[in-house]
N, C-alpha and C positions, 0 to 999 in steps of 0.2 A: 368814344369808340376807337377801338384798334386799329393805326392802318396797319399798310401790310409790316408783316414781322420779319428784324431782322435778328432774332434769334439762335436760330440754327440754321442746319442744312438738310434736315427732315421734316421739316414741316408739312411739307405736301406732301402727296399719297405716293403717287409712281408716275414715271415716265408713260406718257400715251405708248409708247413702242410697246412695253413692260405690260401693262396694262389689255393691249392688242394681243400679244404672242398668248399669256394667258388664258383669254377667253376663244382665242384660238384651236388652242388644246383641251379645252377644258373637259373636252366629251369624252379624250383616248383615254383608254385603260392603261394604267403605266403600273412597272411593277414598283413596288413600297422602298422605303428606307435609301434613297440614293441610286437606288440599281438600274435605272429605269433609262431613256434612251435619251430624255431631255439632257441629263445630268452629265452620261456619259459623251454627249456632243460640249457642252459646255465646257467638259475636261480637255476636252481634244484642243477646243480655241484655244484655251485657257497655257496652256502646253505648249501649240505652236507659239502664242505670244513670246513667252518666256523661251523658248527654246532650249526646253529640256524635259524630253517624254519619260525620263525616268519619274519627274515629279511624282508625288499624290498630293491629290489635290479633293480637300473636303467642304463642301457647303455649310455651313453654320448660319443660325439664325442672328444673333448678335454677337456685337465688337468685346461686352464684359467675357461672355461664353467663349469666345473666340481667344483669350487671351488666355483664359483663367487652365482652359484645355491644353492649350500648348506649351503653356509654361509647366503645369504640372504632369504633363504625360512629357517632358525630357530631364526631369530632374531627381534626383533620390531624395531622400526625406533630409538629409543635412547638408544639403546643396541652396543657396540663394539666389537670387537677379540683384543685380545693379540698374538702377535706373536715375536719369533726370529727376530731382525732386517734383520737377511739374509736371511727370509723365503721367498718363491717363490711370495707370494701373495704381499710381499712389494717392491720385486726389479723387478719381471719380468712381470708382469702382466696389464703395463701399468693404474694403478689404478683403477680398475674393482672392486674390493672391496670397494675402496672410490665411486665409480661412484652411488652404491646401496645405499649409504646414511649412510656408516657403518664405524667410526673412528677405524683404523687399530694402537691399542697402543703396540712400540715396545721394545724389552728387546734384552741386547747386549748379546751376547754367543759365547764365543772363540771357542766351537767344533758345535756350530749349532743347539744345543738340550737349551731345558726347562727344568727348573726343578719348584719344589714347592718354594724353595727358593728367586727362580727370579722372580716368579708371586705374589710374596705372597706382595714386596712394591708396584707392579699395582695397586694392591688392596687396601693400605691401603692409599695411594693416590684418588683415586677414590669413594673417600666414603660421596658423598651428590650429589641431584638431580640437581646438579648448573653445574654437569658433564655427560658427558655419561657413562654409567655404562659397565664396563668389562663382559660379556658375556659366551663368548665363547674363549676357547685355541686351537688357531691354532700349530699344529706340521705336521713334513713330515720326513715318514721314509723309503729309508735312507732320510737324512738332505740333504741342498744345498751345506755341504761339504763331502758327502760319509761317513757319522759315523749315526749308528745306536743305536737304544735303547735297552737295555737289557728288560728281562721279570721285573727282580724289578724294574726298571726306567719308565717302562711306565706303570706300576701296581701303582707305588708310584705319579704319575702323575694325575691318573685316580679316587684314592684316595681323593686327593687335591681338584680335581676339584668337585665332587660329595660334599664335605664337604661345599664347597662353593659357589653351585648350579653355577656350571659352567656347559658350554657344553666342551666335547674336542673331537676333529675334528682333524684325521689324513690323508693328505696329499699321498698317495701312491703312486701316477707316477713312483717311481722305488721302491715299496715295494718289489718287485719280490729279489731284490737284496739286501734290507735291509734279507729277510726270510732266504737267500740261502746265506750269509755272514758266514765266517770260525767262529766258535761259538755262532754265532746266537742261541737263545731258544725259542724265539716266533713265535707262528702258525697262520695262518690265524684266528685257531678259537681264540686265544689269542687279536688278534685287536677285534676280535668281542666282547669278554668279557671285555676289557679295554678300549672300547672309545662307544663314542654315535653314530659318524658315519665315515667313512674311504672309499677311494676311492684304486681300485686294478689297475695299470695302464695296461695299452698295448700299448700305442704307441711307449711305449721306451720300449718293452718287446718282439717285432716280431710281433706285429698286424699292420696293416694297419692305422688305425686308433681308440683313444677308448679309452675310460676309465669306469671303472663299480662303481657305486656308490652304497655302503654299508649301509642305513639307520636302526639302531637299536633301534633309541630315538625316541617315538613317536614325539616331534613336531620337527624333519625332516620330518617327512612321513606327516604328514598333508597337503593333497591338491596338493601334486608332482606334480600331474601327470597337476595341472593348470600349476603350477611354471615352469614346464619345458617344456608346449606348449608355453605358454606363453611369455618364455625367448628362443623364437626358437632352443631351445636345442631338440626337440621333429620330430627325423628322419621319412618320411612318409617310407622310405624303412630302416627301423630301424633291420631286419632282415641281414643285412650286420655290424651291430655292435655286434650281439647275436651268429652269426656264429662263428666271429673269437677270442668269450671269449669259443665258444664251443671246437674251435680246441687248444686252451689254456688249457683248463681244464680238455681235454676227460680224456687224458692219458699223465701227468705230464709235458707236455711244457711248461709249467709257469716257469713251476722251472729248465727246463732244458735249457732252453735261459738262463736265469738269472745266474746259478753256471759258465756254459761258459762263457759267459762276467764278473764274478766274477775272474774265476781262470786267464783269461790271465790282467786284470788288476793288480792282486795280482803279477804275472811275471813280470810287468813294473814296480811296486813298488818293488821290490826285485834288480831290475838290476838299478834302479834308488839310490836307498842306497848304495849297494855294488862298487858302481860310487862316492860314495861320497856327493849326492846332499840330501839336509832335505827337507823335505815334511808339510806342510804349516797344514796337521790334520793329524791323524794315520786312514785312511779312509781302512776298509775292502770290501768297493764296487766295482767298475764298474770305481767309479770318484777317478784320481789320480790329488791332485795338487803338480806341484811342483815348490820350488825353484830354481833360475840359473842367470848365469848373464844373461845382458839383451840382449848384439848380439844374443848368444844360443837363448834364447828366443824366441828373434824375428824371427831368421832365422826358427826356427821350426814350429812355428805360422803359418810361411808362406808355407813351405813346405808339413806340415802336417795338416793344418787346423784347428790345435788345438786352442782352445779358451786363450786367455792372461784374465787372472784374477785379478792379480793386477800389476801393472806396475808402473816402479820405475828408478831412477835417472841411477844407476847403477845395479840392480837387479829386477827379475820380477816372479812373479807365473804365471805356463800357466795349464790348465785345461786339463788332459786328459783321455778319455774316450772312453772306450770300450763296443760293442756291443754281442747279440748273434751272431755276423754275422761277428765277427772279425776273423781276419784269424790269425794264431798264426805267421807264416811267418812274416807278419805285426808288430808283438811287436818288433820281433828278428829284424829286419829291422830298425826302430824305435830306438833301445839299441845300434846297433851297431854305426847309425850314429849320439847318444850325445858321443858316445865311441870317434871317428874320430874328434869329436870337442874338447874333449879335452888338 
């Protein structure tokens, strides 16, 4: 039998709040496709967060949809992204990116971050019409290994890219936890002022389903609202995505999913060193990988539904991950039985 899974960060269904506000409303008539009074309040939070009512700011169902939309509604057809070879859009995305007509050029990074440094040979590789031209910088914070950006790293990023008419495009599906990360210094309004456009997640944050897309560069915004009818992104009952960025935002569950599933990961990574095992990035997230041998490994894998990340002759990293919805009993459980295995 399974216990509990430390697979992902959606596992469970939704946030009681989430789940309340919903059945709350469920009776009002609201009008269709975004326009409705839920979606429009959620904008407004969403806005003052960030502190900039120019934004547009659009609901989306998922993180693939959410990327695959913004990348290809700012770029012309011989324009590229640069990304992290370990960034979501290269490994998990089934190539939804390539599918748009958009060469995805990739830069390797031991902790999962960009820097100017890394982008800067894209570039000087890239430099005649006999190629496609680098574009846009794809990042995601946190990263696909739980490390996030400081306020100078992605200020120093944002710098680069403007220098060199780049776009930079950040990634958010677990931003909640890059924000709420133990000396984290950047705010929501901080993505706002340091990138062209950023996505806030919620499916891995207690919503149901959802991710809210950030546009502050005019040519993101040009024409949305075709591109995302268009690309069936465009909900007719889109008032069930505006809801539960509403119950996210009212009154600080963004942030309060997020430091929960921060602090009992931080506990797993604590009981996992004081064990003796090294950890494959120094991740302040949600996402813990770690080293071990490879029976442990596997036997936990299977037990605990943990994801095997890299896997090896004799030794293996397995992925584990915690939710707003993790139960602290669950980590101690978890610690006691790599304890037993030793």
């Amino acid at each position: 039998m399974l216990m509990y899974s430390f697979r992902n960060d959606y596992g469970e269904g939704a946030h009681p709040a989430v789940l309340a506000l919903l059945l709350q409303t469920n009776m009002r008539q609201a009008k269709g496709y975004g326009e409705d009074e839920f979606c429009a309040r959620a904008k407004e939070l969403i806005q003052r967060e960030i502190k900039r009512e120019d934004a547009d700011i659009y609901f989306l169902s998922g993180g693939t949809q959410t990327n695959l939309l913004a990348i290809s509604a700012a770029l012309r057809p011989h324009e590229a992204v640069i990304s992290a070879a370990s960034g979501h859009i290269c490994v998990h995305e089934a190539g939804a990116i390539e599918s748009s007509g958009h060469k995805i050029l990739t830069v390797d990074s031991a902790d999962g971050k960009l820097t100017a440094d890394q982008i800067a040979p894209v570039l000087a590789l890239h430099d005649n019409f006999h190629m496609v031209k680098p574009r846009l910088v794809y990042i995601s914070n946190s990263t696909e290994l739980g490390t996030v950006y400081s306020r100078q790293e992605l200020a120093a990023l944002h710098e680069f890219c403007q220098k060199h008419q780049l776009l930079l495009f950040v990634d958010g599906a677990r931003l909640a936890a890059a924000l709420t990360a133990p000396g984290n210094e950047l705010t929501l309004a901080d993505m706002a002022a340091y990138t062209d456009c950023f996505s806030i997640g919620g499916t891995k944050n207690g919503a149901l389903l959802g991710e809210a897309l950030v546009l502050t560069h005019n040519c993101f915004k040009e024409d949305f609202d075709f591109i995302s009818k268009r690309g069936g992104a465009m909900l007719a009952k889109g008032r069930l995505l505006g809801l539960q960025f509403l119950a996210l935002f009212e009154n600080g569950l963004y942030y309060e999913n997020a430091r929960h599933a921060n602090r009992l990961a931080l506990r797993l990574k604590q009981g996992l060193i004081q064990r003796g095992y090294r950890l494959l990035s120094d991740s302040p997230t949600n996402q813990q990988f770690v080293l071990m041998p490879r029976p442990l490994g596997q036997k936990l894998a299977q037990e605990y539904g943990c994801e095997i990340w890299q896997d090896g002759e004799e030794q293996m990293c397995i992925r584990l991950v915690t939710s707003w919805a993790t139960p602290k009993e669950a980590v101690e459980e978890l610690l006691t039985a790599i304890n037993d295995e030793q």
